[in-house]
C-alpha positions as CSV (number, residue, x, y, z in Angstrom):
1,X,-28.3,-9.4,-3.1
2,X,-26.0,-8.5,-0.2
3,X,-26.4,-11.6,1.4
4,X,-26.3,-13.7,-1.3
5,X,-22.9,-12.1,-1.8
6,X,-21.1,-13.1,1.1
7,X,-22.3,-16.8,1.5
8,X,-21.1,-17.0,-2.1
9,X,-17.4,-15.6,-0.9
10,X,-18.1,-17.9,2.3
11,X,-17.8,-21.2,0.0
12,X,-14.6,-19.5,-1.2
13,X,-13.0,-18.4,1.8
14,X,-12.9,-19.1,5.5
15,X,-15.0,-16.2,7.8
16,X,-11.8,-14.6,9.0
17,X,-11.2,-14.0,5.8
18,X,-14.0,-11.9,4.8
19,X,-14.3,-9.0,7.0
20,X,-17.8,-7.1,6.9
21,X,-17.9,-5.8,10.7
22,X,-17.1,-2.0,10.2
23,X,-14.0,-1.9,12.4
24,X,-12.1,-4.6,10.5
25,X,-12.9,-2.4,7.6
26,X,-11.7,0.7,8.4
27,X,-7.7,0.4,8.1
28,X,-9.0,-0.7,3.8
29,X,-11.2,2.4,3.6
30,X,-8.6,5.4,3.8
31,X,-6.0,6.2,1.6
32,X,-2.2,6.6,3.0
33,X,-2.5,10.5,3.0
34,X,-5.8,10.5,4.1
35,X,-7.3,12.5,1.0
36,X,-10.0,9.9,0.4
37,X,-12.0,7.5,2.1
38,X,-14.7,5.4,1.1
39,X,-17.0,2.0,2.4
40,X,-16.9,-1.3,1.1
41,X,-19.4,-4.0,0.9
42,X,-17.1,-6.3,2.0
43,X,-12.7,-6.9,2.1
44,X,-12.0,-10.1,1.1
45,X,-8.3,-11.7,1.8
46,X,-7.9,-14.3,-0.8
47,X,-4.6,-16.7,-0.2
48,X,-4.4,-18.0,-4.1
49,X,-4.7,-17.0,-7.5
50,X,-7.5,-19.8,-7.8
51,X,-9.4,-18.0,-5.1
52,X,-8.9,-14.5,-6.2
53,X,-10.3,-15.9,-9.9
54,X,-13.7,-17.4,-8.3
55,X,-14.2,-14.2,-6.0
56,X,-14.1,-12.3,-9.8
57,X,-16.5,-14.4,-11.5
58,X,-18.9,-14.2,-8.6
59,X,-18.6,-10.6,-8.8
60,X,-18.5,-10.5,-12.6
61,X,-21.9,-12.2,-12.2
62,X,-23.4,-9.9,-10.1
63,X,-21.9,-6.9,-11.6
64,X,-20.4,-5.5,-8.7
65,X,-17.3,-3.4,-8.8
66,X,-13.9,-4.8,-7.3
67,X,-11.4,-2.7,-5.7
68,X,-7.5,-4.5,-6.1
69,X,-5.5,-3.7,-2.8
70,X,-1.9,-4.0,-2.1
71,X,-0.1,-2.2,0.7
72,X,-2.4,0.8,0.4
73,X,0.7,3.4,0.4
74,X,-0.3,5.0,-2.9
75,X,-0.6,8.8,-3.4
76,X,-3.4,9.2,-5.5
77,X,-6.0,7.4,-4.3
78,X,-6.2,4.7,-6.5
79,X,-7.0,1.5,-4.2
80,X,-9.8,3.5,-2.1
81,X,-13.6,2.5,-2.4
82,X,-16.1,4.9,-3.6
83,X,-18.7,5.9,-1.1
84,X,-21.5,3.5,-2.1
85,X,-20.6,0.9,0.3
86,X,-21.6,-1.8,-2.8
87,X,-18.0,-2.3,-3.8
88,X,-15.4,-5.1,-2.8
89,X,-12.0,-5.0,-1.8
90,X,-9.7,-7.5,-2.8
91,X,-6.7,-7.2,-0.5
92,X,-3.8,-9.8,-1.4
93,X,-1.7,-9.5,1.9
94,X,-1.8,-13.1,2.5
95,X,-0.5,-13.6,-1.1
96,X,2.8,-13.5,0.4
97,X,5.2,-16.2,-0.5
98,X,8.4,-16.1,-2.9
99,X,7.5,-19.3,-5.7
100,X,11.1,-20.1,-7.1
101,X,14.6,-18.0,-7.1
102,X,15.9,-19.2,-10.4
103,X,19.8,-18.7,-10.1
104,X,21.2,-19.1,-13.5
105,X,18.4,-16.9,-15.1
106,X,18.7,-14.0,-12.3
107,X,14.9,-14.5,-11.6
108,X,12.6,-14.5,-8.8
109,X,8.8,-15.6,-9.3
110,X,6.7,-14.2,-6.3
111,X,3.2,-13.2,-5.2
112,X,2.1,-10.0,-5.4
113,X,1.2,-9.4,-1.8
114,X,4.8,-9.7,-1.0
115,X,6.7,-7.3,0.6
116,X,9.5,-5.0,-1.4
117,X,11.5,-5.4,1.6
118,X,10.8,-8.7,2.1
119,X,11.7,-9.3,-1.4
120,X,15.0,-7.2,-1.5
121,X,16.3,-9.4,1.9
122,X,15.1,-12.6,0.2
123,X,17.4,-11.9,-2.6
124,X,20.1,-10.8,-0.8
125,X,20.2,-14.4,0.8
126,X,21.2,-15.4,-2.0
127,X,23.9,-13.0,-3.5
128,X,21.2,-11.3,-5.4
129,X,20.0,-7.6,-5.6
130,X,16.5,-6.4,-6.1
131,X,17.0,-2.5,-6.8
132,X,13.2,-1.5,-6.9
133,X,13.6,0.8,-3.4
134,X,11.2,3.2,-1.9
135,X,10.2,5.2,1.2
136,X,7.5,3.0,1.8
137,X,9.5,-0.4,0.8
138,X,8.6,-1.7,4.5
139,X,4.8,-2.1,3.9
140,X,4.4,-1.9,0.0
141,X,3.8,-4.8,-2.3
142,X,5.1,-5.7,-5.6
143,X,1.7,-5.7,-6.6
144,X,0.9,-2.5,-6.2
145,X,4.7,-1.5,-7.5
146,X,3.5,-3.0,-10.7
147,X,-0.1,-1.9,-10.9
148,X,1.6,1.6,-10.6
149,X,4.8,0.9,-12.5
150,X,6.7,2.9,-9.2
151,X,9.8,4.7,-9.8
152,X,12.1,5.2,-6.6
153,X,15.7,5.7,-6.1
154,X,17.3,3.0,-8.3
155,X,15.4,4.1,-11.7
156,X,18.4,6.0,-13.0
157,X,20.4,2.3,-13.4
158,X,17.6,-0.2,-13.3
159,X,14.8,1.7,-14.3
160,X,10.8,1.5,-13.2
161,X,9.3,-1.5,-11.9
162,X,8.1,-2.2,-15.8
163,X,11.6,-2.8,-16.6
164,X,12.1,-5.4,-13.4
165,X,9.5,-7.3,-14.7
166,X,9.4,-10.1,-17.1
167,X,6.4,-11.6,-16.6
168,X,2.8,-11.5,-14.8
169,X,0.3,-13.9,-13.6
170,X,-3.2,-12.1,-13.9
171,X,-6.7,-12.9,-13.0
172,X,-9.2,-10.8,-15.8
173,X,-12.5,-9.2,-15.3
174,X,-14.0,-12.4,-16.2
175,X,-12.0,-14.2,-13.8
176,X,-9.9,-16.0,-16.1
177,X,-6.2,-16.5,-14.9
178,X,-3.6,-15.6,-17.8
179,X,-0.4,-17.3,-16.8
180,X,2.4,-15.6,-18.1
181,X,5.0,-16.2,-15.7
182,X,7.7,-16.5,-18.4
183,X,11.5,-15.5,-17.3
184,X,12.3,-14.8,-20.4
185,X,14.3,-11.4,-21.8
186,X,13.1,-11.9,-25.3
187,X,9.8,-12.8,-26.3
188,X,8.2,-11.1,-29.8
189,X,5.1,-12.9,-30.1
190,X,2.7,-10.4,-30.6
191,X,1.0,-7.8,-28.1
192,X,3.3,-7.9,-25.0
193,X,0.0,-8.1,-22.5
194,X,3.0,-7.8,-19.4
195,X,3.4,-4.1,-20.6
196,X,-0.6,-3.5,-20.5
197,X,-1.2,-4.6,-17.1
198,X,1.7,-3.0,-15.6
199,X,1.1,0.8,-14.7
200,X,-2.8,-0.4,-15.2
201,X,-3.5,0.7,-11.6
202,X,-6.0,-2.4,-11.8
203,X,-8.4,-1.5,-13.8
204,X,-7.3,-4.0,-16.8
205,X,-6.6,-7.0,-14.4
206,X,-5.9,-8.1,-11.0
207,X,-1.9,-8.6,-10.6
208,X,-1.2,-12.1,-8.8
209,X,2.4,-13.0,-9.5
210,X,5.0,-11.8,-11.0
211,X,8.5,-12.9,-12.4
212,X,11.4,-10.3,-11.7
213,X,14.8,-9.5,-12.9
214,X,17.6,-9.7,-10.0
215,X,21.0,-8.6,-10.3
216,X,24.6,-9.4,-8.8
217,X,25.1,-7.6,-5.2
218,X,27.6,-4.8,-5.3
219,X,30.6,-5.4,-3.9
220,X,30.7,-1.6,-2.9
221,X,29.1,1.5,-2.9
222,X,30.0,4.9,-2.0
223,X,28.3,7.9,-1.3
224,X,28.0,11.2,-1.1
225,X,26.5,14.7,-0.9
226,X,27.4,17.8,-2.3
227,X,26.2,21.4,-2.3
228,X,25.5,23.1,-5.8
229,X,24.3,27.0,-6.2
230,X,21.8,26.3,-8.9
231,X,20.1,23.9,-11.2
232,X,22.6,24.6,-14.5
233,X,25.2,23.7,-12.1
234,X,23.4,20.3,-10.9
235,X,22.4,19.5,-14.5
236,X,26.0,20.0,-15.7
237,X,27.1,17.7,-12.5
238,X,24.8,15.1,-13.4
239,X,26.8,14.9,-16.9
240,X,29.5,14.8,-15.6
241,X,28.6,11.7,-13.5
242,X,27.1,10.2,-16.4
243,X,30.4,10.4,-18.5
244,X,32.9,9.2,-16.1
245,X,30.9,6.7,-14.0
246,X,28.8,5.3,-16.7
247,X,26.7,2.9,-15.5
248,X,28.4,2.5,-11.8
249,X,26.1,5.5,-11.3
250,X,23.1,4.2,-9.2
251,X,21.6,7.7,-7.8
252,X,21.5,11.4,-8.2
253,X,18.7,13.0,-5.6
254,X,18.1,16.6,-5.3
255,X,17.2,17.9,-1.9
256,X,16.5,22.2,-1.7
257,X,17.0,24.3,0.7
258,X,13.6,24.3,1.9
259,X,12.9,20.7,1.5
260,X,15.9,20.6,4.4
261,X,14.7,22.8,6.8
262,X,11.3,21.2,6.5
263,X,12.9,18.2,7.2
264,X,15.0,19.7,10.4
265,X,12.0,21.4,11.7
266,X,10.5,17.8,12.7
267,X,14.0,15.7,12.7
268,X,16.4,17.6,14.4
269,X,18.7,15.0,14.4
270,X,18.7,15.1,10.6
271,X,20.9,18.2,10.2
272,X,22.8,18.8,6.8
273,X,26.4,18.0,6.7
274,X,27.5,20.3,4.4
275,X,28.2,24.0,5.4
276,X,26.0,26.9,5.1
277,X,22.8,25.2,4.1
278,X,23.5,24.9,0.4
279,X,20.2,26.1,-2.0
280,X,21.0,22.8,-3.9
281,X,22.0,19.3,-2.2
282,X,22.5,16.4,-4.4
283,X,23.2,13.0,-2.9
284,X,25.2,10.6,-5.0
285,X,25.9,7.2,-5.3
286,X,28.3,4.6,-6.9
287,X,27.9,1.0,-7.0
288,X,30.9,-1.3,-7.8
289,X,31.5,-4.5,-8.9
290,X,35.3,-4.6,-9.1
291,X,36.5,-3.5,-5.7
292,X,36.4,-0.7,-2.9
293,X,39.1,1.3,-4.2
294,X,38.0,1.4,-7.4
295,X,35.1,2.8,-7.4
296,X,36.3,5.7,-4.1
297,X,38.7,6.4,-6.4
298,X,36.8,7.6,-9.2
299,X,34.3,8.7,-6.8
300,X,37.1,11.1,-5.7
301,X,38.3,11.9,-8.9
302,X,35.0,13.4,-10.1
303,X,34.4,15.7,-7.3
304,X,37.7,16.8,-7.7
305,X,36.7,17.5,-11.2
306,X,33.6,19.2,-10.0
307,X,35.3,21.2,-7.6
308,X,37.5,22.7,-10.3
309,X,35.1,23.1,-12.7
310,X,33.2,25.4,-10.1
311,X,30.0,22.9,-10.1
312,X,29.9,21.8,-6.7
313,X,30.9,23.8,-3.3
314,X,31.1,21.5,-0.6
315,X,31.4,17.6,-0.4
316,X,31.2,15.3,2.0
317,X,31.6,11.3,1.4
318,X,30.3,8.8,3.9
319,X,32.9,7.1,5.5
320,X,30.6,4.2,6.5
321,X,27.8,2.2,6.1
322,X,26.1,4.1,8.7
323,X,26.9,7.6,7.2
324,X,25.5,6.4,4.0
325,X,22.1,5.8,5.1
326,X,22.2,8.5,7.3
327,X,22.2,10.6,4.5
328,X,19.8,8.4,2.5
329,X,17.4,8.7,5.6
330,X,18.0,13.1,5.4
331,X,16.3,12.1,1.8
332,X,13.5,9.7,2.7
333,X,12.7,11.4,5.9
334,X,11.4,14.9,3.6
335,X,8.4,12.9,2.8
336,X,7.8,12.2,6.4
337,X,8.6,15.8,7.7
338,X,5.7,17.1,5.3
339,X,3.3,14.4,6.4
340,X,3.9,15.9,10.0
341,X,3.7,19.6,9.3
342,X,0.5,19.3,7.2
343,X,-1.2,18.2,3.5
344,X,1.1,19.7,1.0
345,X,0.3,20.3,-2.5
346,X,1.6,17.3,-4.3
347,X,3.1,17.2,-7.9
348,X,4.7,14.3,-9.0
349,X,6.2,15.5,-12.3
350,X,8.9,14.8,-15.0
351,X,10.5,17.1,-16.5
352,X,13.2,17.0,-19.6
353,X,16.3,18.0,-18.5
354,X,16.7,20.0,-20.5
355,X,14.4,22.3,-19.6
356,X,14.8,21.2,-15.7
357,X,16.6,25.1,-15.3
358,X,13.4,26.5,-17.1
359,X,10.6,24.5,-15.3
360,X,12.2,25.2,-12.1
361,X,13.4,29.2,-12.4
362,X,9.7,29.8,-14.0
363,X,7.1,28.0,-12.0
364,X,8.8,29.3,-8.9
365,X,8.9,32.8,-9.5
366,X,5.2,32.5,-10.8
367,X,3.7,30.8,-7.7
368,X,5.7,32.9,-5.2
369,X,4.3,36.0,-7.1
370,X,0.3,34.5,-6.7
371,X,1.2,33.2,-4.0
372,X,3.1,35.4,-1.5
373,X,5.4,33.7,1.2
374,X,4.4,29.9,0.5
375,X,7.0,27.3,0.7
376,X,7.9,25.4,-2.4
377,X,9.4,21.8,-1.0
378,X,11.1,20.6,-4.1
379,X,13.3,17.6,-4.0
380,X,13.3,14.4,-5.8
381,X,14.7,11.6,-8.3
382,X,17.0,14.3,-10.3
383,X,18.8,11.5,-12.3
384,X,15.4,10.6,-14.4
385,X,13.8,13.8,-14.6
386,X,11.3,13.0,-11.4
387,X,10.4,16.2,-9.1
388,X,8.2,16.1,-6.6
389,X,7.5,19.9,-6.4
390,X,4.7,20.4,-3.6
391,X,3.4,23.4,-2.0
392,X,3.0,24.5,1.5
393,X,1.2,27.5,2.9
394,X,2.9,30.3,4.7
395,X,4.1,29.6,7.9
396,X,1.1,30.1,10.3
397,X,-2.0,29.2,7.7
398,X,-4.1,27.0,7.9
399,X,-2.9,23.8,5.9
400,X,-6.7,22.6,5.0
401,X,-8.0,26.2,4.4
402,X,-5.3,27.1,1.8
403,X,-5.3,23.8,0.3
404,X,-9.0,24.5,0.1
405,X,-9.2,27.8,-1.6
406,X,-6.1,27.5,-3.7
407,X,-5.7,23.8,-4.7
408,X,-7.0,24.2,-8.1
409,X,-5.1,27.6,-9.2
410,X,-2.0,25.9,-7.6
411,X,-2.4,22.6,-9.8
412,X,-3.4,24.4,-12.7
413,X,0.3,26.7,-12.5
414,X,1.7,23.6,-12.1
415,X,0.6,21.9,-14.5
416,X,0.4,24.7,-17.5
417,X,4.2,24.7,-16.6
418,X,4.7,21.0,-16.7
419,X,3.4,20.9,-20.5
420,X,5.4,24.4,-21.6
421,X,8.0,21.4,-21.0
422,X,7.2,18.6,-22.7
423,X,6.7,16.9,-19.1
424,X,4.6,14.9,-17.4
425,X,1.8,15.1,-14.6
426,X,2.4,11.7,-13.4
427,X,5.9,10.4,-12.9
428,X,5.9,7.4,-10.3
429,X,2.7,7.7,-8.2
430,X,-0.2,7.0,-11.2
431,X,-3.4,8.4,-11.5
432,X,-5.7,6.8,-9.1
433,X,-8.6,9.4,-8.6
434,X,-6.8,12.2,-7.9
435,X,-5.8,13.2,-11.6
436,X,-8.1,11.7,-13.1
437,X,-10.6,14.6,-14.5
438,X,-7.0,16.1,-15.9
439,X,-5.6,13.0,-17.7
440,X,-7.9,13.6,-21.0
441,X,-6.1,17.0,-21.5
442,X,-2.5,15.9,-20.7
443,X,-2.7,13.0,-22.6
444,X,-4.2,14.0,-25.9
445,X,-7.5,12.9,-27.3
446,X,-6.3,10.3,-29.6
447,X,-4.1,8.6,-26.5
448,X,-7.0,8.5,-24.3
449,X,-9.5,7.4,-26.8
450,X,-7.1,4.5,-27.5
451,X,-6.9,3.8,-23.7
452,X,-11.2,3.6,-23.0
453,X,-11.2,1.5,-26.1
454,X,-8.7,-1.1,-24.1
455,X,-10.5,-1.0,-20.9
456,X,-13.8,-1.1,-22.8
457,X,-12.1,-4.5,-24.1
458,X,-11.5,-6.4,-21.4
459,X,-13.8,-4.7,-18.7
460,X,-16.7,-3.9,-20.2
461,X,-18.5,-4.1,-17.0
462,X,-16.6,-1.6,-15.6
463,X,-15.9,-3.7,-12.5
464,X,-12.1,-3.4,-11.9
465,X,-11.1,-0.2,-10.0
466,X,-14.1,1.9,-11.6
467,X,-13.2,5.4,-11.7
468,X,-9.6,5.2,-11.5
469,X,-7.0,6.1,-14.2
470,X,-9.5,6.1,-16.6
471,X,-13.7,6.7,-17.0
472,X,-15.8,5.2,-19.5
């Protein structure tokens, strides 16, 4: 059956394109934080929608479960093979090219193996701005942005990936293509099937193209951080920002105390700006379309407000481009500076906020009391609700013995806390694997009966992305 496999795939594709020897495997078996890896039958790099459709039906035919790959920069596991070594992976890096920038309809149609950077320089050419952006924008694909609906820094103005897109271009588990690479911004014809696929995590379809939404390039933006002495005090900042700047207000990222040092520890070069190592700093930015001075000018005028209203401490406003992502990088790099000190406990949550003050105040004097002297590295998208509140040991444990005997009771405080709040478990990185046993309880049982009857519908073989997001 093996065999018969891969000289079917061979009258698809050329041999380079279906890799089998074990070595040209590996980099496709392992998930980005190394939490999971798994074997594959076989990775197969299709380099059209026509060929990703006859690989399905081949594998519809023989019943044999299909993993969709993108850039493979997920968190949760969700593009990794089981262990079976009977699965395929369908990786669509060579799916690469931009179809059409449509100008008057501020569109661009693209694979979905292309690159978000790629993507975001591509529109820039042409006086356009994509504002999906992410820490791993240099090797992710809109694909995967879509099959995980991803959040990032620009969500607080342009919202998720979901609301970029306008429409999709999706093989199904039969290996049908749907085509419906429509630019348009109203379309009420019945189920919108764009909404389905997106945040599917492919388990519904396999995402081949998509049609985006692109918007005029600033003329400016400033930015800035500023040090705040509590969450009431961010919250109330936040307000503020929303009132006066309005829509000019593009991003609003919390960075603690600890997050920082974490992040100086391994980038020394990356030291805070602002004096006395604030216990809150928030990193702001405006974007313009009217001129310079407009928009430093209110920029100005806000902090000033801030200033008197005792919100904020300490300010400091990038006086160039370079400064500017300098400070972005202080925020990106966090990420990084955990990856190099060990496997945190990961929690991608949203909160109301509302009840941001009470999620936070609670749930960290509750772990720190079961948990003496572990470091809580919270920082994230503050503007939309989006923490990501992870966990390290103490200083001088173990990283894979604590996250060994304590993972559970840790996710479980977590989590119990996340619901006192009306929040959510998942807020940009999806399900995958990792939360999948949990989902059923978070969700409700009406929800997630409603979402095995979908993927009962239109993969009743269980073939796409078995065991991800969903288990039936």
């Amino acid at each position: 059956m093996k065999a018969n496999l891969i000289t079917q795939f061979e009258s698809i594709l050329l041999s380079k394109y279906i890799l089998t020897d074990e070595d040209d495997k590996t980099p496709y078996l392992t998930d980005w934080r190394k939490r999971y890896t798994g074997k594959a039958l076989a990775v197969l790099l299709p380099g059209s929608v026509t060929e990703v459709a006859a690989i399905v039906k081949i594998c519809a035919a023989a019943g044999t479960a299909i993993i969709p790959q993108g850039g493979h920069t997920g968190f949760c596991g969700g593009a990794t093979p089981d262990s079976s070594g009977e699965q395929i992976i369908i990786n669509l890096k060579r799916m690469n090219q931009v179809r059409e920038i449509d100008i008057a309809n501020q569109t661009i149609s693209l694979d979905a193996g292309c690159i978000l950077q790629s993507i975001q320089e591509k529109a820039a050419t042409q006086g356009f701005l994509f504002p999906l952006s992410l820490g791993a924008e240099g090797s992710c694909m809109i694909g995967g942005n879509l099959a995980t609906n991803a959040g990032g820094t620009n969500v607080l103005r342009y919202g998720n990936t979901r609301d970029l897109c306008l429409g999709l271009e999706v093989v199904t588990a039969q290996g049908e293509i749907w085509n419906g690479m429509k630019g348009l911004r109203k379309d009420n014809t019945g189920y919108d099937l764009r909404d389905l696929f997106v945040g599917s995590e492919g388990t519904l379809g396999i995402i081949t193209g998509a049609v985006m939404k692109l918007y005029p390039l600033p003329i400016s933006q400033w930015t800035t951080l500023v040090a705040t002495q509590d969450i009431t005090s961010t919250i109330t900042l936040l307000n503020l920002f929303q009132k006066r700047a309005t829509s000019l207000l593009t991003g609003f990222e919390m960075m603690t105390e600890e997050s920082l040092a974490l992040n100086q520890k391994h980038f020394p070069h990356m030291a805070n700006p602002l004096k006395g190592n604030p216990p809150y700093t928030i990193l702001i930015e405006l974007s313009d379309h009217e001129s310079e001075e407009h928009v430093k000018l209110l920029l100005e005028t806000i902090l000033e407000e801030a200033f008197e209203a005792g919100l904020i401490s300490d300010a400091v406003i990038a006086s160039n481009l370079s400064q500017a992502n300098s400070f972005w990088q202080m925020r990106e790099h966090i990420t990084l500076a955990q990856a190099e000190e060990g496997a945190n406990l990961k929690h991608d949550i949203t909160i109301p906020l509302s009840a941001l003050d009470s999620f936070i105040t609670e749930t960290d004097t509750l772990i720190r009391a079961q948990f003496p002297g572990i470091r809580i590295i919270n920082f994230g998208h503050l503007g939309d609700g989006n923490l990501h509140y992870n966990i390290a040991p103490p200083p001088g444990v173990d990283f894979k013995a604590f996250n060994l005997a304590n993972e559970k009771p840790v996710h479980e405080l977590v989590y119990s806390q996340v619901e006192r709040c009306k929040g959510s478990i998942s807020a940009e990185h999806g399900v995958g694997q990792l939360k999948l046993d949990g989902l059923r309880a978070h969700k409700g049982e009406v929800a997630h009966d409603l979402m095995k009857a979908i993927k009962k519908a239109l993969d009743p073989q269980n073939i796409l992305n078995p065991h991800k997001v969903i288990s039936i």
